[in-house]
Structure formats: C-alpha cells, structure tokens
N, C-alpha and C positions, 0 to 999 in steps of 0.2 A: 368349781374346784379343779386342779390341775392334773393333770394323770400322774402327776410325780410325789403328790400329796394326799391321794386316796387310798383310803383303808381299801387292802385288799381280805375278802372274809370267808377263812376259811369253813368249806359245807362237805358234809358226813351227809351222804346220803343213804336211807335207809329202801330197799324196794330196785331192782333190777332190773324191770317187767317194762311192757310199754308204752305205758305213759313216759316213764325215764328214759328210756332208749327212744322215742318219738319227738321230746319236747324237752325234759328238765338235764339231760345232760349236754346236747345239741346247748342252747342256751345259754347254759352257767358257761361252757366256754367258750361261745360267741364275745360276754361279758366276761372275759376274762382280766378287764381292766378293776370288773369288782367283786368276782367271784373265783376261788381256788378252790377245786372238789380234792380233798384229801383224804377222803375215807371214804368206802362204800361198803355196804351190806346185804347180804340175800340170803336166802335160805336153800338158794339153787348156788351149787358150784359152778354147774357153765355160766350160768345167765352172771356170777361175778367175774370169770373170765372173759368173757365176751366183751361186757361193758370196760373192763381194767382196757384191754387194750384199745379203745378209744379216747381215753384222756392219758395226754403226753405227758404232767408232767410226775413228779413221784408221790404215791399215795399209797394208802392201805386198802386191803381187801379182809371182810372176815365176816364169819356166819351171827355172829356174836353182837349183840344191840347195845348189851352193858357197854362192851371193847369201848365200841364207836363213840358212845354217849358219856363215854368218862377220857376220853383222848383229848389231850391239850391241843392238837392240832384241830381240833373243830371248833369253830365259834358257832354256826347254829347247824341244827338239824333239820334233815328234808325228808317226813317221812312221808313217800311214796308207795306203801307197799298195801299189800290186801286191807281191805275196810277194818278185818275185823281187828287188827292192830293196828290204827291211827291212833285211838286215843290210848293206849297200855305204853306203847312207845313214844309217845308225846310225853307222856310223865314219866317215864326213865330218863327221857331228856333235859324234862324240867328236874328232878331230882340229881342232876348234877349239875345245873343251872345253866344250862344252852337256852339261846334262845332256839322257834322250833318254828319254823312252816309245814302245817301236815292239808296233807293233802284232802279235800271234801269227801264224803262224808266227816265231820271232824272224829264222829260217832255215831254209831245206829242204836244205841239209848241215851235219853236223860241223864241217865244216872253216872254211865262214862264220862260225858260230856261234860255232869260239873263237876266230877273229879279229875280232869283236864284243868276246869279255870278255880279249883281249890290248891291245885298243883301248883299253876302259876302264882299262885298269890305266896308261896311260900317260897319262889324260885329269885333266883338273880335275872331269869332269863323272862325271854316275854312272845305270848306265842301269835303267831299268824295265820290264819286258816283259808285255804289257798281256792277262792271264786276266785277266779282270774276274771270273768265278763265283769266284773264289778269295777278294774282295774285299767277299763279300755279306754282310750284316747275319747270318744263321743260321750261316754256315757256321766260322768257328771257336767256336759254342757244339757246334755237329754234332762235330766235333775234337777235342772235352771229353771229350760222351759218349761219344763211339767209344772213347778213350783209357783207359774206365774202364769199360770190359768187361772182363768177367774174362778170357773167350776171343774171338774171332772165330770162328766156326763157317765164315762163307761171306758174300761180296760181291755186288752187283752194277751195273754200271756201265751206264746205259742213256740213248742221246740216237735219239730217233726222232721226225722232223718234217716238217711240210708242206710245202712249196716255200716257201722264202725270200722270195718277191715275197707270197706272202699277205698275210703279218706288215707286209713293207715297204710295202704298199699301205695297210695300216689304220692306219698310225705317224701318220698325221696332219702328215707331215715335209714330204711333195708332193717326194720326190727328182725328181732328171733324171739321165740316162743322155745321154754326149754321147762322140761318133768321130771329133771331129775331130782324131784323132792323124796325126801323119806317119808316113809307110812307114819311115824310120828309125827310128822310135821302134818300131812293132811291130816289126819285124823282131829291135831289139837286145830287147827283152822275150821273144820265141819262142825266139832263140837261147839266150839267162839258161836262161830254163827247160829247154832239152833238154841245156845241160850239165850245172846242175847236178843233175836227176834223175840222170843217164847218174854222173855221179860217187857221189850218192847210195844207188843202186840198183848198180851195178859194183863200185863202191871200199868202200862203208862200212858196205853191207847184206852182204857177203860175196858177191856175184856173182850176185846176182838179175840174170836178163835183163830189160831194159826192152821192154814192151812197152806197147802204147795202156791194155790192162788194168791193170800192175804200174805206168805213168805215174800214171792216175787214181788208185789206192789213196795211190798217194803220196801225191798231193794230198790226200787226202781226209782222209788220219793229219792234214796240216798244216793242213788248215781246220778242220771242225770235230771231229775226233779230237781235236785239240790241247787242247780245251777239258775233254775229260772224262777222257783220260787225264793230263792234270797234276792234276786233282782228287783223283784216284784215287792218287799218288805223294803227293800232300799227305795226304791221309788214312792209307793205309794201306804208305807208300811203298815202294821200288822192288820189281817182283815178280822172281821168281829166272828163270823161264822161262818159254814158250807151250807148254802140252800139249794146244790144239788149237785150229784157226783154218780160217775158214769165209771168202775176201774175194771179194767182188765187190760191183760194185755192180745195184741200190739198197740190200739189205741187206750188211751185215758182220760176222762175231759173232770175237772171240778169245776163249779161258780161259789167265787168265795163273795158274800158278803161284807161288804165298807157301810160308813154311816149313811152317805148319799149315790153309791153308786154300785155294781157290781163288775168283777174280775172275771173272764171266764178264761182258764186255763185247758190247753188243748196240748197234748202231748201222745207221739207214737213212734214205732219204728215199720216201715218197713223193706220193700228190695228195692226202691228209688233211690241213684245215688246223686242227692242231692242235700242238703240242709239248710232247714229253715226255722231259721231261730229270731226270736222276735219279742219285743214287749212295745204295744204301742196302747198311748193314750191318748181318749176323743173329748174335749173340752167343746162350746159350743163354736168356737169361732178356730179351732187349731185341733189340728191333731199331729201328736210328735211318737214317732217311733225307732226304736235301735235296733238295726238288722245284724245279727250277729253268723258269720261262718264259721266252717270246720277248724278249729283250734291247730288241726292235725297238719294242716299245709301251712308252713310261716306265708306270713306276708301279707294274706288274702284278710281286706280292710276290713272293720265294724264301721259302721254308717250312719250316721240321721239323718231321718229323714222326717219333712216337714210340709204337712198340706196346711192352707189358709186361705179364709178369706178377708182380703184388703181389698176396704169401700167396696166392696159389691163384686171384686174380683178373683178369682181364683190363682192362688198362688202354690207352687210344690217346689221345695227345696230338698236337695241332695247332700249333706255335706261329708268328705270324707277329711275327716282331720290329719290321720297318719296313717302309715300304712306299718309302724310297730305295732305288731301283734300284741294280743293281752297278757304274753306270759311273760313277755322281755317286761312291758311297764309294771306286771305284779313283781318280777322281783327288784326292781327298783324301789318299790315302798319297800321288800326287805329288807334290800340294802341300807338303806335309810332308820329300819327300824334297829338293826342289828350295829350298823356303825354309828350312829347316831343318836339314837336313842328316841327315836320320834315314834310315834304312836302310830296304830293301822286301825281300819275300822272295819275289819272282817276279823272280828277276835271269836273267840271261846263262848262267851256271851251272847253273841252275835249268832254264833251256828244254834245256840240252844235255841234259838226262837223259829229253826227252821223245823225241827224236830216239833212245836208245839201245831207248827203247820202241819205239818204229816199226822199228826195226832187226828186234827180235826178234818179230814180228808175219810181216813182212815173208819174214824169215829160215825160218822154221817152214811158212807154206803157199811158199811158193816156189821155196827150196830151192835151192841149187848142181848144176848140170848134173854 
C-alpha cells in the first residue's frame, strides 16, 4: 500500500507514566505514516504536560476518560495506565465503540476480564490486548519449529532481570516520574486494587488468603508473569496442572504439567543489570528457543535460536530475523485491525486464559485452609 493511500488512525491515549513516555508515544510517531496521537489523558497534570509537548502535531489534553472515549477525533484507544483501570477504561471505550489496545495485565480478575469481552461483543469496536513478545519477528517461525517435533520431551519458560530503572535509564527516552495526584485519586486506585485482589485471591483462586505476600505474587503473575506465560499457552498451550511451585519473591519457579511433558517456569528480579528472557523447547533430535531482551532499548533483536542433531552431527543455529522491535510490529497488527478490519490473536479471550493460569499457580503453593 502507498503512503499516499493509508489510513492514518487517529489514538487517544489513556496513561502518561512510563511505559508511554519510554515506548508507546516514541513509536506511534516514529509510525507516523499510520498513527496520529490526538488525545491524551492522565490523572497527573505534569505528566500531561510533559508528554503534550512531545507530540508536534495538534491534540487534546484532559483528566477525563469519558472526554477522550467519546471524541470523534479518536479511532482507537491506548490504555496505558495503572492495572487497576485496564479493563473499567476498555469498556468506556468499547461503549462508545473504539476500537481499544490495553495494555497487559488486560485484568487482575475473571470477572473484569469478561466484562471486557461481553463489552466487546456489544461494541462496533474490537479490542487488542497488548503481549508484544507474542508479536516479534522469530517468534511465529519459533511456532513452526516447535510444531514439527516429533515429540516435546520437556520446556522451559525463563524471564530473570535487572531492576527495571536500569534498562529505563539507558532508553535514551529521558522519562519523568510525576505525584501530583490527588488524595482522591490514590485512594480510589488503593481501594481498586484490594478489592479486586481480595475477589481474586478469595472468589476465583479458590480461597487463597490475601496476604501482603499472596498480594505481591499476584501482582507479579500480572506484570511480568503475564508476559511469559501467554508465550508459553501460544506455544505449547494450556498446561493440565501445577505439580509443583516454589513463590516468593525475588525468585519464583512453577512446573506446570502437559500430557507428555513438563514446563518449568523460573522467574526473578534481581540488582544484575542484565535480562534474560526466554522460552526454549527440547524435542529428542532439536531444541528451539526465543531469546527475548529489554523491550526498554529500541532495536536490541529477539532471536532463535536452534541446537541439532544432523546424522550424527551437531548443529546450532542463530537466527536474527529483524531488528524491529516487538512494539513497532504489535502495533502493526493494530493498524491492521483498526484500518482494516483484520482480526488479532491476543484478544479478551485470550488474556482470560492467562488469569486461569495464575489461578492454578496460585492454587497449588497456597492452598485452601
């Protein structure tokens, strides 16, 4: 298609903070061939001045989610902002028929979740729920090979990394971090979050007691757990059960049981600044794995990698396909979904099964009293 024949599509972004200032406003006007940011919204005053004056061209600013979600100027919604309002402001967006990419967690209950895809089912609009690893240049050739083993012998799912501000500090992006919230405002975010753990963890986990430790794990499935166990359902998906689970933090390890094989999940933070994110699978004759880096630095490749033996030889292959980042080629399936009308396969649907993951994690070292 021609640059002079593409929908350009205009995005209301919801969220300030830095993930947006690090990656999704850098980006949309990088692609400014198919994205216009025309609205933005925060609940912090600076943090919407700050980000206003980094996009040139003319747009709105406002505290206000309805404003934004009911603006003729926005074709879909970006919501970016605290967990505890992904899915609340996903259906103000679907209720005025935007379509919506919100950002992972899609929800920290069940219960939001399918009233996010009961949302969609009523909406004009159609929502995308924002894995980006899922969206990388290797990772459906990784999907190929995995698919054409003969057996799966044994997986392993592995995301272990440095404090977060390392990465964000070397981005080159120059974030700010800004408090001018109102006591309203946190309060109704602290209260969000201890209900819906407490319904989470109570109602859907089977009776796990909430405490500061079973809070954090939560969190932790929905930050960046989220990211390696939806990998993990795309690749080799859903597992049957946990036959054993180790959670605390800074480390965490689960082994999910499959019919013939087992998953072991290893995940931690801590003051190494390095990241090491991974899903590899060992068949009898191949093993294929996707190494994935810091999202936080553009450019820095996702990779397969390929050990074999041919006739009796050892073989290890490297391949790096592109060096577009996962967050340029996620919003290209927006693009795609919002101008075109083509379908994604990180839906509404999709995040609910990550949530039944956490459950059974959860369920296994926990336990009902």
């Amino acid at each position: 298609m021609s640059l002079e024949k593409r929908k350009i599509v205009n995005v209301g972004l919801i969220g300030c903070g830095e993930i947006a200032q690090v990656v999704h406003i850098p980006t949309l006007l990088f692609m400014r061939e198919y994205f216009r940011i025309t609205y933005l919204c925060d609940v912090s005053p600076a943090a919407l001045e700050h980000c206003s004056r980094s996009i040139p061209n003319k747009h709105q600013a406002t505290r206000n989610v309805e404003e934004l979600c009911a603006s003729n100027e926005v074709d879909v919604v970006l919501v970016a902002n605290s967990d505890e309002y992904h899915a609340a402001h996903a259906v103000v967006a679907l209720r005025h028929d935007k379509h919506v990419l919100v950002e992972k967690p899609l929800a920290l209950t069940k219960r939001d979740a399918e009233a996010v895809a009961d949302a969609e089912k009523k909406s004009k609009g159609s929502v995308m729920v924002g894995y980006m690893r899922r969206y990388a240049a290797p990772f459906e050739d990784a999907v190929k090979e995995i698919g054409g083993l003969d057996k799966i012998l044994y997986a392993r799912v592995r995301d272990i990394i440095g404090p977060n501000s390392a990465f964000v500090h070397q981005s080159g992006t120059f974030p700010k971090k800004f408090t001018d919230f109102t006591q309203a405002d946190s309060m109704d975010k602290d209260e969000r979050a201890k209900e819906m753990v407490k319904t989470a963890l109570e109602n859907e986990a089977g009776g796990v007691d909430v405490t500061p430790e079973s809070t954090l794990m939560w969190r932790l499935f929905g930050s960046l757990g989220s990211h390696d166990l939806s990998v993990m359902r795309e690749v080799l998906g859903m597992p049957e059960k946990v036959v054993g689970s180790s959670l605390g933090f800074p480390f965490w390890n689960v082994l999910f049981k499959y019919s013939t094989f087992t998953v072991s999940y290893e995940s931690g933070i801590d003051n190494v600044p390095r990241f090491d994110a991974h899903i590899e699978v060992y068949g009898a004759n191949k093993t294929v794995k996707v190494q994935y880096d810091t999202p936080y630095v553009k450019g820095l490749p996702v990779t397969l990698h390929m050990a074999e033996n041919v006739d009796g030889v050892y073989k290890e292959s490297m391949i790096r396909k592109s060096y577009e980042d996962p967050y340029t080629q996620e919003m290209k399936k927006l693009w795609e979904m919002v101008a075109e009308g083509k379908s994604v396969k990180t839906t509404a649907q999709d995040a609910l099964q990550d949530l039944e993951v956490f459950n059974m994690a959860m369920k296994h070292f926990y336990g009902s009293p």
